[in-house]
VOBARO-483781 format. One record per residue: x, y, z of N, C-alpha, C, O, CB in turn. Coordinates in steps of 0.001 Angstrom, whole numbers, padded with zeros to 6 digits, always signed. Atoms other than C-alpha are relative to their C-alpha. Glycine has a CB too. Example, Ala and Ser with C-alpha at 12.3 -4.5 7.8 and 13.67 -1.06 7.14 Angstrom:
2
+000890-001190+000000+012300-004500+007800+000900+001200+000000+001936+001181+000665-000992+000027+001246
-000820-001190-000060+013670-001060+007140-000770+001090+000730-000261+002198+000899+000414+000462-001415
% end
This chain:
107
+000534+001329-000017+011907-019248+005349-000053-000504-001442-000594+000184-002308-001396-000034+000674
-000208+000681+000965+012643-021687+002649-001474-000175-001046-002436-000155-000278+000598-001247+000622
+001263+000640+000900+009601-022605-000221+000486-001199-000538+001653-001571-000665-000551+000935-001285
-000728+000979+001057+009297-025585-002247-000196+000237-001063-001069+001057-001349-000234-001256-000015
-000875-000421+001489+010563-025428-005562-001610+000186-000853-001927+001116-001595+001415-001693-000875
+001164+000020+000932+007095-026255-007026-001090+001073+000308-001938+001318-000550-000651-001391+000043
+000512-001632-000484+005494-022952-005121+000734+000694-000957+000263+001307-001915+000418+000629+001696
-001023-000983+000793+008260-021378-006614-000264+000301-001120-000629+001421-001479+001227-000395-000175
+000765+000048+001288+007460-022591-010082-000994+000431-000628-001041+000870-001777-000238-000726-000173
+001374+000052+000398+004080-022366-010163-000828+001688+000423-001940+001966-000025-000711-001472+000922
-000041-001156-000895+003849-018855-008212-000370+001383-001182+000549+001573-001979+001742+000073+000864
+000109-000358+001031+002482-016437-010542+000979+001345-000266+001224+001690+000890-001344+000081-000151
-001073-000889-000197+005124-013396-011362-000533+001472-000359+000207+002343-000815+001254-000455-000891
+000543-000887+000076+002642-010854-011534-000562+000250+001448-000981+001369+001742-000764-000114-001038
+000876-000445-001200+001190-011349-007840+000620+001014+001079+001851+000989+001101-000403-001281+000777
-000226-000902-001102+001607-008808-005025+000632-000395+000999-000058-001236+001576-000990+000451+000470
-000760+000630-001265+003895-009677-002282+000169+000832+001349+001182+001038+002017+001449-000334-000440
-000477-000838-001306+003446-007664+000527-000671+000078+000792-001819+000522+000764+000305+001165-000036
+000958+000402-000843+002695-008614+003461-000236+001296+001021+000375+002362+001102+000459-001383+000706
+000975-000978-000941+000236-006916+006240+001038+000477+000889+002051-000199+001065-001359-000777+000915
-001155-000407-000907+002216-004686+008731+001350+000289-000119+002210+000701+000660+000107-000718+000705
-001667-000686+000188+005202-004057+007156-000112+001163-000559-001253+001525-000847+001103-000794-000979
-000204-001265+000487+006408-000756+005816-000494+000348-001425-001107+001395-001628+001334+000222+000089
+000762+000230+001146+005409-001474+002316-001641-000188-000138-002508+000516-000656+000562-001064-000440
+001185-000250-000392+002556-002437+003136-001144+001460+000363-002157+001815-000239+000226-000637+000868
+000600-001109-000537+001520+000748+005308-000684+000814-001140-001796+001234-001461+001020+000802+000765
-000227-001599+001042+002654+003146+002594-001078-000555-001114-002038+000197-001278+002086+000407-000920
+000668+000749+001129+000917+001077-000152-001960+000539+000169-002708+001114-000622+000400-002073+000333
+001288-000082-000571-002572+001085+002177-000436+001508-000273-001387+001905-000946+000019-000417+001584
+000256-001325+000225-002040+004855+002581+000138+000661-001118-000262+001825-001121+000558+000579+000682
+000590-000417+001609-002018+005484-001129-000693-000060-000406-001442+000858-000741+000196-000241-000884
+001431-000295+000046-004335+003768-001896-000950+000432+000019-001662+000861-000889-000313-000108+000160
+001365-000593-000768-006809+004719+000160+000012+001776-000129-000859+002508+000343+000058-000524+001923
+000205-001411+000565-005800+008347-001287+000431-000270-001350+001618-000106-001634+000850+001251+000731
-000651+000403+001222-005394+007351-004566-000412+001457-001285-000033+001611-002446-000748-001799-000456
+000385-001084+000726-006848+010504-005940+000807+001423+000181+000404+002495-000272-001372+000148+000318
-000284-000704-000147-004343+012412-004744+001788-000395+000357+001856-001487+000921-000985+000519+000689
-001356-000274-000241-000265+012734-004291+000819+000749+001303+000579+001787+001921+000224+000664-001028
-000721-000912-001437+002266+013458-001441+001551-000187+000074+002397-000872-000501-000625-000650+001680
-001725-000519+000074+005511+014529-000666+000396-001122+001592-000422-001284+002498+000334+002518+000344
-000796+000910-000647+007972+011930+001552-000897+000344+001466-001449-000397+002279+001843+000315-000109
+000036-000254-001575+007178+013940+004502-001960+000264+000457-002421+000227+001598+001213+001790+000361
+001510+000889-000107+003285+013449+004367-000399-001043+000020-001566-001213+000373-000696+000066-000660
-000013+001544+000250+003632+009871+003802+000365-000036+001651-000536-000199+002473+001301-000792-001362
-000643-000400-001419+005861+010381+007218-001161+000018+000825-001651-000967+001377+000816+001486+000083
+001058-000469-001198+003187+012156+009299-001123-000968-000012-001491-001181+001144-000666+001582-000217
+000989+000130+000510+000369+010369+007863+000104-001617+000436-000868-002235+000870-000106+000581-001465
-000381+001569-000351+002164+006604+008470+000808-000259+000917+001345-001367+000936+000565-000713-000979
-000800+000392-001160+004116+007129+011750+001060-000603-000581+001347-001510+000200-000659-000886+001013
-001248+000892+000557+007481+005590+009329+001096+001156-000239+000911+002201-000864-000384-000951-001598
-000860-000870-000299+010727+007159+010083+000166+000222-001299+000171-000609-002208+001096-000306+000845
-000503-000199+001429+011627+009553+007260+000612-000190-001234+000266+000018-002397+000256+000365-000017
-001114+001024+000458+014476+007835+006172-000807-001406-000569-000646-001596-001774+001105-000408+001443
+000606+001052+000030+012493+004701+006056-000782+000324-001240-000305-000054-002310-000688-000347+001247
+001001-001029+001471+009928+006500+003347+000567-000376-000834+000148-001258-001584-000053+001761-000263
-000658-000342+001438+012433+007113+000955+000166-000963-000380-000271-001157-001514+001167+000708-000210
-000411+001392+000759+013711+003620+000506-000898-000500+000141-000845-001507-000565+001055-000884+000340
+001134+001001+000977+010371+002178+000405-000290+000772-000907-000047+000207-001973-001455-000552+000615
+000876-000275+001296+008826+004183-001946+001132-000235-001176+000790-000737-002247-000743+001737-000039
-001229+000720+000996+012533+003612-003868-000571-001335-000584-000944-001492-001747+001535-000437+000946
-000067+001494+000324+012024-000028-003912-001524-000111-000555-001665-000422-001737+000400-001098+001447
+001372-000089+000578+008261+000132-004436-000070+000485-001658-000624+000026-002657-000819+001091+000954
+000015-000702+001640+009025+002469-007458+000471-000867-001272+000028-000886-002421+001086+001329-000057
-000878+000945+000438+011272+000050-008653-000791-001282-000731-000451-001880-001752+000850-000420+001237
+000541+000869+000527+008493-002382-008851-001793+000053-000708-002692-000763-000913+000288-000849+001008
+000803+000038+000834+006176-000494-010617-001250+000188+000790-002299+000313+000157+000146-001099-000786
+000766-000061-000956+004137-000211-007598-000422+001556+000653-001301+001735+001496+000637-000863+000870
+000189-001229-000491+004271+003490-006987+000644+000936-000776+001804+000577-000978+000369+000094+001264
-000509-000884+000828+005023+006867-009362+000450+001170+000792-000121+001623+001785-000926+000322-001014
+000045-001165-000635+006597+009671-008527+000604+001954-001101+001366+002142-002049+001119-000590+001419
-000700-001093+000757+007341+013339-009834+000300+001217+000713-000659+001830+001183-000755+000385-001122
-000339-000992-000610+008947+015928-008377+000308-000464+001261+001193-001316+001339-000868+000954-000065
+000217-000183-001602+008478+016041-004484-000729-001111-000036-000215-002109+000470-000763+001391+000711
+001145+000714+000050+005231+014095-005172-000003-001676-000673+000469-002168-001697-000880+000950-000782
-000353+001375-000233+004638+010399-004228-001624-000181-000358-002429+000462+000316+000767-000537+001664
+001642+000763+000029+000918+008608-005640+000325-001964-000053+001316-002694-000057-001098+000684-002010
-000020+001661+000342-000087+004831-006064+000654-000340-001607+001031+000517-002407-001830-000649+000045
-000421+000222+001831+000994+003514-009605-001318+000077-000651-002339+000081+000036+000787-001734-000536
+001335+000842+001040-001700+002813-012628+000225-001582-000271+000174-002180-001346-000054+000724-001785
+000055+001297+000451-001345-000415-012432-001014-001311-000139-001403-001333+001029+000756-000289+000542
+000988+000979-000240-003740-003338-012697+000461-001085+000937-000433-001892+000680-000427-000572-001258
+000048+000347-001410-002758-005235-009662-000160+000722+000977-000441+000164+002038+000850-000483+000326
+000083-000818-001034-002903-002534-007678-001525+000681+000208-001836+001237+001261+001089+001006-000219
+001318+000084+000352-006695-002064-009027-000891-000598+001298-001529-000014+002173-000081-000905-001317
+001029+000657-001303-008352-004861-006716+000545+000516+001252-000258+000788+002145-000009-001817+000164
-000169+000003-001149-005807-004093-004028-000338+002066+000473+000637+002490+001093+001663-000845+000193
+000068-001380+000062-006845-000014-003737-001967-000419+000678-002427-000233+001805+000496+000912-002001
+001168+000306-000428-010611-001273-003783+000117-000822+000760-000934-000612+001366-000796-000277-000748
+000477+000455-000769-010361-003689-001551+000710+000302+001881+000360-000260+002919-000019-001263-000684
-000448-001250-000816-008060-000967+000915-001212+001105+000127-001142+001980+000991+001342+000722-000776
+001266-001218-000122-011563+001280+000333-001186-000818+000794-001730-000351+001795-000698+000632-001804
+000698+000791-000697-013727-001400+001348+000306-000513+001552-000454-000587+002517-000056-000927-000793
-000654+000262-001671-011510-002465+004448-000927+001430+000958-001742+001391+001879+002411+000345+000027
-000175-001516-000597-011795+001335+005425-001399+000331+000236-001676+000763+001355+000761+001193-001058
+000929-000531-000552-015221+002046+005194-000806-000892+000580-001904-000590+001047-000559+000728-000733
+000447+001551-001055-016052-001390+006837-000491+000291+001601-001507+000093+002266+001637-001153+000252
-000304-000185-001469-014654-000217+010153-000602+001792+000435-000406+002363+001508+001986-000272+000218
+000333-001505-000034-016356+003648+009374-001935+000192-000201-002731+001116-000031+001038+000829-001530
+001430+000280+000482-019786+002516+008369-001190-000086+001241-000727-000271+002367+000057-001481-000823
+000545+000574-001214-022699+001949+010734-001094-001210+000350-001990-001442+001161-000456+000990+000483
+000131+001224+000055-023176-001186+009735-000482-001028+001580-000876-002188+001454+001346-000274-000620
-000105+000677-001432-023479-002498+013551-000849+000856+000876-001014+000552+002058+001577-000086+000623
+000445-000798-000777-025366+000305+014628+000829+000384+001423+001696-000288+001980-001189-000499+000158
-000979-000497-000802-024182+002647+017298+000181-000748+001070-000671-001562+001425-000201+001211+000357
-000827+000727-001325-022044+001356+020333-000103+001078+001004-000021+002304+000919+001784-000432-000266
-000401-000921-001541-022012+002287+024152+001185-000558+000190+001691-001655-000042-001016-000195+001539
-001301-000136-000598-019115+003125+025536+000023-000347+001640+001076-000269+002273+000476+001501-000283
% end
C-alpha cells in the first residue's frame, strides 16, 4: 500500500517497523522478553511455532538491521536503544496478562 510522499519525508529513520503478528515481530517479542539470555535457531523454532527455515532469514534480515546479534549458534536481542522501550514494553505486555491484577477467575 502506497504512502504519501510527506509521511515518507517526515517519517523518522530511526523508528521500528514491525508490525504485530508477523514473523519479525514474534521473534523480536521472544527476545525480548528473554533478553537476558541467547538461543540457537532451533529454540527460537520451538519456542515461536516459525518454520526453521523461516528463523534463519528473519533473524538474517533482522541482523541486518541492527535489530538482533548473533555469535556462534547463539541468537539474543541487539543493544540497541530502540529496542530499549520496545523490550520493556514486551515485559509489561507479559506480565499484564500474568499478574492478578483482576483477581482470580471461575472457570
Amino acid at each position: 500500500m502506497p504512502i504519501n510522499i510527506d509521511r515518507f519525508e517526515d517519517e523518522p529513520t530511526d523508528a521500528l517497523d514491525i508490525k504485530e503478528g508477523t514473523q519479525p515481530h514474534t521473534i523480536l517479542t521472544f527476545l525480548a522478553t528473554n533478553d537476558e539470555q541467547a538461543f540457537t535457531q532451533t529454540e527460537i523454532h520451538e519456542a515461536t511455532e516459525i518454520t526453521r527455515g523461516s528463523v534463519g532469514v528473519v533473524l538474517s534480515r533482522l541482523e541486518e538491521r541492527g535489530l538482533v546479534r548473533h555469535r556462534g549458534r547463539y541468537w539474543a536481542i541487539a543493544e540497541d536503544e530502540r529496542l530499549a522501550s520496545y523490550a520493556a514494553q514486551q515485559a509489561a505486555s507479559s506480565s499484564s496478562t500474568t499478574d492478578n491484577y483482576y483477581g482470580e477467575t471461575d472457570e
